[in-house]
N, C-alpha and C positions, 0 to 999 in steps of 0.2 A: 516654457514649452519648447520641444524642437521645434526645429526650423522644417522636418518633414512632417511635423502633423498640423502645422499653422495652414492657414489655406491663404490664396493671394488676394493681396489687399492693397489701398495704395500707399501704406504704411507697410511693407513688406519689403524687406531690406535684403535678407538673405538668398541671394542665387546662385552660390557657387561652394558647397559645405562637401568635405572629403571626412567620413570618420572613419578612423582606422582602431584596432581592437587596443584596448588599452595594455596589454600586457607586449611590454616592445622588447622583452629579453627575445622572444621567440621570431624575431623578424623575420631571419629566415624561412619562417613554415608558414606564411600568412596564408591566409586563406581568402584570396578575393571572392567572394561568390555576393551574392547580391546581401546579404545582411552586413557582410563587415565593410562595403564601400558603399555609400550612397552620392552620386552626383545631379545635383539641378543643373540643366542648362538654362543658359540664361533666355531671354525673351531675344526674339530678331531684332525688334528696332536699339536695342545697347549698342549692338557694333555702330548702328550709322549715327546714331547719338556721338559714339567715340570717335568716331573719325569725323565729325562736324567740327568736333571740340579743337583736335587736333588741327586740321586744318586752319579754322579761325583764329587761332593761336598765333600758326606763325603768317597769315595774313595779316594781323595787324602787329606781329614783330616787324614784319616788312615794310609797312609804310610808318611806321614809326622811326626805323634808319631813315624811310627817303624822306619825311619830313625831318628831321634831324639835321641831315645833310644836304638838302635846302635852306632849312636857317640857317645855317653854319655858313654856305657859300655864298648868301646874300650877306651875309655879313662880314665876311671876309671881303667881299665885293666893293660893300659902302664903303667901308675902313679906304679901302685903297682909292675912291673916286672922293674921302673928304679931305683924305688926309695921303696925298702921293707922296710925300719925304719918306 
């Protein structure tokens, strides 16, 4: 079944579907009118879902360097308070 006669569900995967008419020699002459394009937009809460995502991404790329680069300097640290030669 399409994806425009499905109804929303929380199994319902498709929100962003472009069909264009299948004959593409004719690109030139398309005809946008509501039958040969259809767009879903998506739901509001996607975008803040995506930009949570994003952000918490590289929030913990970031303390992952600074923990990184803490163990490294505490150990770079020891080395040289056990071993000064």
């Amino acid at each position: 079944s399409s994806c425009a006669t499905q109804t929303r569900s929380a199994t319902h995967t498709c929100w962003f579907r472009i069909e264009f008419p299948h004959n593409f020699s004719a690109m030139a002459s398309l005809d946008y009118s509501a039958g040969s394009m259809l767009i879903e937009m998506c739901q509001p809460s996607s975008s803040f879902f995506g930009f949570m995502g994003v952000s918490s991404a590289i929030m913990f790329a970031n303390l992952g360097a600074a923990y990184g680069t803490a163990k490294s300097g505490v150990g770079i640290s020891s080395m040289g308070v056990m071993r000064p030669d």
